[in-house]
C-alpha positions in Angstrom: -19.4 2.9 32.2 -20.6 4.7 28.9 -20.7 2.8 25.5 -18.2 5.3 24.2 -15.7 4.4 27.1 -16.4 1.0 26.7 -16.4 1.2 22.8 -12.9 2.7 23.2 -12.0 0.2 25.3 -12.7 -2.9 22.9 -11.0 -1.0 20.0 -7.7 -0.4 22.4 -8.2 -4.3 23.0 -7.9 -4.6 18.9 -5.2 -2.2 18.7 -3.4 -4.0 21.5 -3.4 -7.5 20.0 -2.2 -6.0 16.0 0.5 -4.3 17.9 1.6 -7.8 19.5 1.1 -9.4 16.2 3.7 -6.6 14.6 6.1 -6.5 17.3 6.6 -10.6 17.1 7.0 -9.9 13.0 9.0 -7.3 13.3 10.7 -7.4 16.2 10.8 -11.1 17.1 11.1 -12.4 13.7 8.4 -14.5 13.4 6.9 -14.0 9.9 3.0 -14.9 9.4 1.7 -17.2 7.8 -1.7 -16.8 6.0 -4.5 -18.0 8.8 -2.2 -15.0 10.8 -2.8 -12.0 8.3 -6.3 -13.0 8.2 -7.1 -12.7 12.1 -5.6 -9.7 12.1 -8.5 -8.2 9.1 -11.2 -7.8 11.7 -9.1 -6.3 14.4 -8.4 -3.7 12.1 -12.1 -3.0 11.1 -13.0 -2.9 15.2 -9.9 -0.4 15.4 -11.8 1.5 12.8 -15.3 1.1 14.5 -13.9 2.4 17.7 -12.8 5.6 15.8 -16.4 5.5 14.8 -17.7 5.2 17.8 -15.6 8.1 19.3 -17.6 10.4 17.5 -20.7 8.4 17.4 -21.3 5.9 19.6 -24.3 4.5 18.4 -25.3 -0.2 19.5 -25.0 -0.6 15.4 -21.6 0.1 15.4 -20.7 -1.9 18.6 -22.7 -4.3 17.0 -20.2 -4.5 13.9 -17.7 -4.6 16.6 -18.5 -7.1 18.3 -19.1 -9.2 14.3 -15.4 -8.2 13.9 -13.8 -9.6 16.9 -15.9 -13.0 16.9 -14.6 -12.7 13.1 -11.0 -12.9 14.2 -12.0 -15.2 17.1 -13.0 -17.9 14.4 -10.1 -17.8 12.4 -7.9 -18.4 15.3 -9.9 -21.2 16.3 -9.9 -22.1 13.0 -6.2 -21.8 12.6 -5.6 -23.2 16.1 -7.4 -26.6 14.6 -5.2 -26.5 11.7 -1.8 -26.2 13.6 -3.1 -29.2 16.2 -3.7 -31.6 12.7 -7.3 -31.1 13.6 -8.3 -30.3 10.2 -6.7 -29.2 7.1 -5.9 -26.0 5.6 -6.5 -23.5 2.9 -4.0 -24.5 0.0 -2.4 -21.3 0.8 -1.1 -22.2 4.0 0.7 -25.3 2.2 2.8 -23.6 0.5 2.1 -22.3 -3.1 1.4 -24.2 -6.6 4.6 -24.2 -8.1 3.6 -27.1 -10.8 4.8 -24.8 -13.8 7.6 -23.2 -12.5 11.3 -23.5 -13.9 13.8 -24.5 -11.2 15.2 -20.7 -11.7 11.6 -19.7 -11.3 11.3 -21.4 -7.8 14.2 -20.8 -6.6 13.9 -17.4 -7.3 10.3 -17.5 -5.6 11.7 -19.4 -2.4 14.8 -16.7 -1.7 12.1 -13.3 -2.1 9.7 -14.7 0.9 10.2 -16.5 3.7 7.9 -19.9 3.4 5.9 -20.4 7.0 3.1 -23.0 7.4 -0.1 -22.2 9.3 0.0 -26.0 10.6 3.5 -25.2 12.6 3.1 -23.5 16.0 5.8 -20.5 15.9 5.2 -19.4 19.9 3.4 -20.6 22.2 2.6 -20.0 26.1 0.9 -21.6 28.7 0.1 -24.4 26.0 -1.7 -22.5 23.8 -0.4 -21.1 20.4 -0.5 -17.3 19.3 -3.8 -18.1 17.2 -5.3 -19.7 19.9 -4.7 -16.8 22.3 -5.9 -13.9 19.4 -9.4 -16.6 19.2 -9.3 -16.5 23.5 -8.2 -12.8 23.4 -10.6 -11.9 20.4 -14.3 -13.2 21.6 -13.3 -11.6 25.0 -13.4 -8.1 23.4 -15.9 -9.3 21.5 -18.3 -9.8 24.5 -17.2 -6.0 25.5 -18.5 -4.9 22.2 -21.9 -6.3 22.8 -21.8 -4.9 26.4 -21.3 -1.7 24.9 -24.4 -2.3 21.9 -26.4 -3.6 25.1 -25.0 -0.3 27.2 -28.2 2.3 26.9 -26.2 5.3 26.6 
């Protein structure tokens, strides 16, 4: 298999798992929470790479690939320890600092957006939550990006 084919292939991976992360948002309900709009950064970049390497397939950008997907491989592992209590969380994930807010203020703040914890599992299957299944998912195209940086032509 060529790099480009194989380049494709991790960035189809990437596209796949944001269009699973929309479709639970916006189809299933199931706002993010923080730790979930950050995995889905890098996935974005390797989309983008793998337009790159379309047209120019050279190892440095399956190498930034492959950076990408490990990328949002660690933040679900990350987030996966956060949601099992095994560490704690950004302050964002919390819930915001609302120290110097009127009650009108907060109130007002709590009805605009919908308040979701990254230490609360939304979904889960086969035992494992959705960030633990983007960090499985996500160093699985990762190693497909260094087979394609590895790939000679």
């Amino acid at each position: 298999m060529s790099r480009r084919i194989l380049l494709l292939l991790a960035a189809a991976g990437s596209a796949a798992l944001l269009a699973g992360a929309l479709a639970f948002q916006y189809l299933g309900g199931l706002a993010p929470c923080p730790l979930c709009l950050w995995q889905r950064w890098p996935h974005a970049a390797a989309v983008a790479l793998g337009a790159l390497g379309a047209v120019l397939p050279a190892a440095w950008v399956a190498g930034l690939g492959a950076v990408a997907a490990a990328a949002s491989g660690g933040i679900g592992v990350y987030h996966t320890g956060v949601e099992r209590g095994w560490w704690q969380g950004p302050a964002t994930c919390a819930g915001a600092d609302v120290g110097g807010l009127t009650p009108e203020e907060l109130l007002a703040r709590i009805m605009q957006a919908p308040l979701v914890r990254c230490d609360e599992v939304a979904w889960s299957l086969g035992g494992l939550s959705m960030a633990s299944w983007n960090a499985v998912l996500s160093f699985a195209l990762a190693a497909l990006w260094l087979a394609a940086a590895l790939r000679r032509t």
